[in-house]
C-alpha positions in Angstrom: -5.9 4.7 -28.6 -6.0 3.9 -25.1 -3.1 2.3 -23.0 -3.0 -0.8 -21.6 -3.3 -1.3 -18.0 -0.1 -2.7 -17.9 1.1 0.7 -18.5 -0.2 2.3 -15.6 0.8 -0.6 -13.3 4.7 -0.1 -14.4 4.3 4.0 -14.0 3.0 3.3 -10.5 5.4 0.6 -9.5 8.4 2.4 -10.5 7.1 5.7 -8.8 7.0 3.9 -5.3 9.7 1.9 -5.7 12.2 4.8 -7.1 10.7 7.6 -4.3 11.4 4.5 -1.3 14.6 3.0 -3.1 13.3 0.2 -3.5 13.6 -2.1 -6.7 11.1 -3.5 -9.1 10.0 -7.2 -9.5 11.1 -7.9 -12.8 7.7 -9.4 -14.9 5.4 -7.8 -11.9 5.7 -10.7 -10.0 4.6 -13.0 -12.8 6.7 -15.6 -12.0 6.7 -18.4 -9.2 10.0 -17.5 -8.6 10.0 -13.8 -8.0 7.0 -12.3 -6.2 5.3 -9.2 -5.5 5.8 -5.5 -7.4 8.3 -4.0 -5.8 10.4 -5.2 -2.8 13.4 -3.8 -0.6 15.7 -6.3 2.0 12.8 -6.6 4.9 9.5 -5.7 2.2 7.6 -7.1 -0.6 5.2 -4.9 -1.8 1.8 -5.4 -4.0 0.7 -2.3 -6.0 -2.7 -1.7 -7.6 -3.8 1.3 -9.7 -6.5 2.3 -11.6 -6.7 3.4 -15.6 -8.4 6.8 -14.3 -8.3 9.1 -11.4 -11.4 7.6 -8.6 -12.6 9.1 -5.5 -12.4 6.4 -3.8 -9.7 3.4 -3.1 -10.0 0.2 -2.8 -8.1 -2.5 -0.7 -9.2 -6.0 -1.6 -8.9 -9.0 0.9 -7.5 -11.5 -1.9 -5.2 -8.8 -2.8 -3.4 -8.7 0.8 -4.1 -12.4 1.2 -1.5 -12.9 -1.7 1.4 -10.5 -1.1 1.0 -11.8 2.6 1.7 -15.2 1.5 4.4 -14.5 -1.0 6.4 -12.3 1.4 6.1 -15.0 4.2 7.5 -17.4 1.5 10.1 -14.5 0.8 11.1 -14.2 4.6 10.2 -10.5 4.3 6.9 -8.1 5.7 4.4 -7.7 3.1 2.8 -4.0 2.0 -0.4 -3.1 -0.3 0.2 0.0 -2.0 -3.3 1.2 -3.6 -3.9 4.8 -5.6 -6.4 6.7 -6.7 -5.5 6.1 -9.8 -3.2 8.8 -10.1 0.2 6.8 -10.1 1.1 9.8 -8.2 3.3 9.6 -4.4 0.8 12.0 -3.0 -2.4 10.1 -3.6 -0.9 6.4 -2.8 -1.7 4.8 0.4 -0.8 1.7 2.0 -1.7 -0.9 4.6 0.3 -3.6 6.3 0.5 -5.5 9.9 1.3 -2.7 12.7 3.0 -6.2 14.6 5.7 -6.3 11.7 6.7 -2.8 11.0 6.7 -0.3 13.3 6.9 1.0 17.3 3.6 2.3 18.2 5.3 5.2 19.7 6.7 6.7 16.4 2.7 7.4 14.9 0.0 9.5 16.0 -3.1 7.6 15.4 -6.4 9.0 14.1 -9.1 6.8 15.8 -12.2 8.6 13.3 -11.7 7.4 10.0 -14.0 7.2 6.7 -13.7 3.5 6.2 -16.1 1.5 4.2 -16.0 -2.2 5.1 -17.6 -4.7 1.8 -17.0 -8.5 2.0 -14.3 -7.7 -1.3 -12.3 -5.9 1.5 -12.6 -1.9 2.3 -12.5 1.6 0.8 -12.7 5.4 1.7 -13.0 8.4 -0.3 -9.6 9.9 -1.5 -10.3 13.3 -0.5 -11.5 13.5 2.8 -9.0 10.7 4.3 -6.3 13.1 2.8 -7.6 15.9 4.6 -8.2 13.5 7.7 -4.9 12.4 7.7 -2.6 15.6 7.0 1.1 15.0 8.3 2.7 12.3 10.0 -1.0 10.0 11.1 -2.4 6.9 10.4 -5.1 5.0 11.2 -5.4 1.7 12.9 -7.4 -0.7 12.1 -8.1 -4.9 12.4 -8.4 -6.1 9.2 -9.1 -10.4 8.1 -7.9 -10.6 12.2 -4.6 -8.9 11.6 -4.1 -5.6 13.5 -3.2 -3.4 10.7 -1.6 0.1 9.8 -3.1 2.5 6.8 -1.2 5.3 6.2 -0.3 7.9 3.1 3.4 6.9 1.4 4.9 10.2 2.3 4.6 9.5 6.2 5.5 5.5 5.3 8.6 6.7 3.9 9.6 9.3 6.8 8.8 6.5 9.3 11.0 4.2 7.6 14.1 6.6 7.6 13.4 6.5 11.4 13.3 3.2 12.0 
């Protein structure tokens, strides 16, 4: 029998969450009261995963629109984590407001990227961003009129230890 989405959800909150040291939203976020997935003293994060390893990821707008809002509501920055659904560190990426997080200085930017925009929100192909990408880049990007920040977790978390 197959598992339930909510299965993979947990695995892939509670992979981000323990490899950043952040904590878990206890219900997912479920309740009025206690927002997002995952969420440290300055973030609340959003986390979406698939049942099955894809070649392509998927941000969608209504999904940012809503962890935006909650964090606001939070006082803290909001984060999209997104997967290929793996549920792995090394195939999650995320995406939040460059304005919010980090110095501009502290990323080398790679201005070529495989980014498909939809009116759902955008996508790229897992593989050849990862090999775009490598070590320590990001792109930038403007996304629903914010200027925004996609990146792999590995480098998210090394840029947070030197912020």
């Amino acid at each position: 029998m197959d598992k339930p989405t909510k299965f993979y959800s947990e695995k892939q909150e509670n992979l981000i969450a323990g490899f950043l040291g952040w904590k878990t939203v206890a219900a997912s976020g479920a309740r009025s009261f206690n927002q997002g997935d995952i969420k440290s003293d300055r973030f609340l994060g959003e986390c979406k995963t698939h049942t099955e390893s894809k070649d392509t990821v998927f941000f969608l707008s209504e999904v940012w629109k809503k962890i935006n809002m909650e964090a606001f509501s939070n006082s803290r920055r909001p984060i999209l984590f997104v997967d290929n659904g793996t549920q792995t560190v090394e195939n999650t990426w995320c995406i939040f407001n460059r304005n919010l997080v980090l110095q501009d200085s502290a990323i080398e930017y790679e201005k070529i990227a495989y980014i498909r925009y939809t009116t759902r929100g955008f996508n790229f192909n897992h593989d050849k961003m990862k090999s775009l990408l490598g070590d320590m880049k990001a792109i930038r990007l403007d996304w629903l009129n914010q200027p925004m920040v996609l990146m792999n977790l590995y480098t998210f978390k090394q840029i947070l230890a030197e912020d």
